[in-house]
C-alpha positions as protocol buffer text, in pm:
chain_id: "A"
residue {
  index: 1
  type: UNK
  ca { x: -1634 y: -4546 z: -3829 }
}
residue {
  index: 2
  type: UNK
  ca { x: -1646 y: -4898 z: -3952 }
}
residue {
  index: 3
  type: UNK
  ca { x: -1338 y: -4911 z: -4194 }
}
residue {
  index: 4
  type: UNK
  ca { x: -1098 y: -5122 z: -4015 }
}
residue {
  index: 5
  type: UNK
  ca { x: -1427 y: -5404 z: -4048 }
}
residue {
  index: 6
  type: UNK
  ca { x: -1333 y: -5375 z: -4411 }
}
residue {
  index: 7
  type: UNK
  ca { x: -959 y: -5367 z: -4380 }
}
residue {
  index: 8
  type: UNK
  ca { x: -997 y: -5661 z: -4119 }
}
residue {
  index: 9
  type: UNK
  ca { x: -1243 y: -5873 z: -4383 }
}
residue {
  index: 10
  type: UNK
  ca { x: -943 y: -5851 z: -4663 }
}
residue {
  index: 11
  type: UNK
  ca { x: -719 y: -5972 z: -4423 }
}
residue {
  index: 12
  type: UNK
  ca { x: -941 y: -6286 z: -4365 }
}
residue {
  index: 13
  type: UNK
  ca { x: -932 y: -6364 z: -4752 }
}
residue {
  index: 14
  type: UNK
  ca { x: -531 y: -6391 z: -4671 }
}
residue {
  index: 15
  type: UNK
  ca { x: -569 y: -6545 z: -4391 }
}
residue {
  index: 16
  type: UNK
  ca { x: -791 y: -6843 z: -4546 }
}
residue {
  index: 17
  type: UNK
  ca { x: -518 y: -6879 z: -4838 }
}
residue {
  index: 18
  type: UNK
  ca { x: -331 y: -6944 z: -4576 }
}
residue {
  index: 19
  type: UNK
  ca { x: -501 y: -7171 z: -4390 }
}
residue {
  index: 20
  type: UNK
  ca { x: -576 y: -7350 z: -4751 }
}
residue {
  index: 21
  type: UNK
  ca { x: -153 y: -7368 z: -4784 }
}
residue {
  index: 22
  type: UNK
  ca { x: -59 y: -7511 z: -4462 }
}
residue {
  index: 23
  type: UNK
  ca { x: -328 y: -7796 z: -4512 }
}
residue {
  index: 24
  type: UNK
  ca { x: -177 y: -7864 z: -4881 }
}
residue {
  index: 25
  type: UNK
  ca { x: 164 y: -7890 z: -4673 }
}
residue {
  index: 26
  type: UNK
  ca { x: 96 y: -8075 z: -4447 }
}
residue {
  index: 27
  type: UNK
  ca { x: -131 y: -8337 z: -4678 }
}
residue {
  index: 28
  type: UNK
  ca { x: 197 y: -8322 z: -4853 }
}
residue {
  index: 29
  type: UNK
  ca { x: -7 y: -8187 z: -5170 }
}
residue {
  index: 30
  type: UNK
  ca { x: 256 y: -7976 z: -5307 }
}
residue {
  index: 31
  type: UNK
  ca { x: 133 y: -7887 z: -5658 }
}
residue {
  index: 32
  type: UNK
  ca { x: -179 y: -7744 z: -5481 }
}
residue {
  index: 33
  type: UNK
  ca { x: 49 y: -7605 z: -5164 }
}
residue {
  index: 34
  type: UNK
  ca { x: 268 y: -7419 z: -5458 }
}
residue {
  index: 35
  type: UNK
  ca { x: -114 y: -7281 z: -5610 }
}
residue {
  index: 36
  type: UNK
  ca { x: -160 y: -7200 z: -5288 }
}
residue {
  index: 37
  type: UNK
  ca { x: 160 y: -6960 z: -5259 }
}
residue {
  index: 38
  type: UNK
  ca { x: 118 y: -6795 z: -5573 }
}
residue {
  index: 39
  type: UNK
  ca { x: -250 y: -6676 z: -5522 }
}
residue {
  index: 40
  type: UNK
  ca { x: -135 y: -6544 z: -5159 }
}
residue {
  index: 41
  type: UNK
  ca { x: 137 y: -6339 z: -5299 }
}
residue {
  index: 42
  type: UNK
  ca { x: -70 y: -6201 z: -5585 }
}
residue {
  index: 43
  type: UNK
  ca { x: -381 y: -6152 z: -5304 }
}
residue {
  index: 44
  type: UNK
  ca { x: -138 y: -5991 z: -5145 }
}
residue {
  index: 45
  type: UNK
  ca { x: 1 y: -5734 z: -5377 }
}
residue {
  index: 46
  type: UNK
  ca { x: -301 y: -5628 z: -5535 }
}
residue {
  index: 47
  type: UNK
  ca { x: -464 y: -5596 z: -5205 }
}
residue {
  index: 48
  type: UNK
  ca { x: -160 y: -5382 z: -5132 }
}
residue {
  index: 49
  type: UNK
  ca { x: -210 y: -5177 z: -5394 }
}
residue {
  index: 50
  type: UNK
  ca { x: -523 y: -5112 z: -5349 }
}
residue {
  index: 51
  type: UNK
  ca { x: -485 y: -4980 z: -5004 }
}
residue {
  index: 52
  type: UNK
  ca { x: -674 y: -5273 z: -4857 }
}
residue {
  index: 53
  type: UNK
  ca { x: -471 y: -5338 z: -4553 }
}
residue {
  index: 54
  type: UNK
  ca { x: -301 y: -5161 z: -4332 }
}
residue {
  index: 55
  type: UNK
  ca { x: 68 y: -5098 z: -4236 }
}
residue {
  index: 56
  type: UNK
  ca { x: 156 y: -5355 z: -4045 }
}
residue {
  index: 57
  type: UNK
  ca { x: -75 y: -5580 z: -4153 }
}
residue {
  index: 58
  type: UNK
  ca { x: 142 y: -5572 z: -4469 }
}
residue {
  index: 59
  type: UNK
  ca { x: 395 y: -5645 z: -4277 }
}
residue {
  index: 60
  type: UNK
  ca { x: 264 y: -5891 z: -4115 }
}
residue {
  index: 61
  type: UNK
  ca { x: 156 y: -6063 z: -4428 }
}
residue {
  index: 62
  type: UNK
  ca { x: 540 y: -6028 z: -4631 }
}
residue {
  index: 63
  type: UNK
  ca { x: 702 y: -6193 z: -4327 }
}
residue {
  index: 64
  type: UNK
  ca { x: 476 y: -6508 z: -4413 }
}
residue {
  index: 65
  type: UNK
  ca { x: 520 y: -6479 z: -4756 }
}
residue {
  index: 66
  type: UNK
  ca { x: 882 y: -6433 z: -4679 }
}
residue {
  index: 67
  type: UNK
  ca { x: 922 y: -6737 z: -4514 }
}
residue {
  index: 68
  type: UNK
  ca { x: 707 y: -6995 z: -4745 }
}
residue {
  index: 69
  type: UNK
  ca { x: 915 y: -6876 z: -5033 }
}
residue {
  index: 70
  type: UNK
  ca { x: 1187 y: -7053 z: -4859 }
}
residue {
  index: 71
  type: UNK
  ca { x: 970 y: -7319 z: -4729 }
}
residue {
  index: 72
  type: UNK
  ca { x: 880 y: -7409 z: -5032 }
}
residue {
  index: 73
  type: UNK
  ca { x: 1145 y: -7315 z: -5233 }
}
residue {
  index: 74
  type: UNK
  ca { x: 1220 y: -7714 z: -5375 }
}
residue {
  index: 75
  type: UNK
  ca { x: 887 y: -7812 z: -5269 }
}
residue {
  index: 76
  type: UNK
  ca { x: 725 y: -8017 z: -5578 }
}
residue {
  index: 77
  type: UNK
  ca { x: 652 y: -8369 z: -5709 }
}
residue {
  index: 78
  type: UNK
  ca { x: 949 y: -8330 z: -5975 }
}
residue {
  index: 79
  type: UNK
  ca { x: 1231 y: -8328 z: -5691 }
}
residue {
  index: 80
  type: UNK
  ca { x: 1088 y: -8616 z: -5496 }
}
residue {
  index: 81
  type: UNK
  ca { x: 1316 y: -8911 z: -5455 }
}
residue {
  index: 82
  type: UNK
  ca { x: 1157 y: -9215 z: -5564 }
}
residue {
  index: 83
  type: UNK
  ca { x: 1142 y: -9471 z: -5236 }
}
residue {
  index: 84
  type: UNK
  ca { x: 1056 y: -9770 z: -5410 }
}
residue {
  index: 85
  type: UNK
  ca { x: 1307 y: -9824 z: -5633 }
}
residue {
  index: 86
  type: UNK
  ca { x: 1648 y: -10048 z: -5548 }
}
């Protein structure tokens, strides 16, 4: 009777990853924004797998993960462009 509570309750676990990435983004912490990422996408598939979510919340959830692979595709420290320096 209850089951999409539990469906709906994994979905909030993604949801606060998240929530958790788009603060790291926009604090500009993007060693922690990149952490971030990975543990949504393996959240994700595992939750997936394990028949935690439903159809189109899957599909919901790939068209996010979609689109910060590309957000942060060159996202990190290492590519920065020192300021500073003349």
């Amino acid at each position: 009777m209850f089951g999409f509570l539990k469906k709906a309750g994994k979905a909030n676990s993604l949801d606060k990853i998240v929530q958790e990435l788009e603060m790291n983004m926009s604090n500009n912490y993007k060693d922690a924004a990149q952490e971030n990422f990975r543990e949504f996408e393996q959240t994700l598939n595992h939750l997936e797998a394990a028949g935690k979510l439903s159809q189109a919340q899957i599909s919901n959830y790939k068209r996010k993960l979609s689109l910060y692979k590309e957000k942060l595709k060159n996202y990190t420290h290492k590519d920065q462009k020192v300021t500073w320096m003349l």
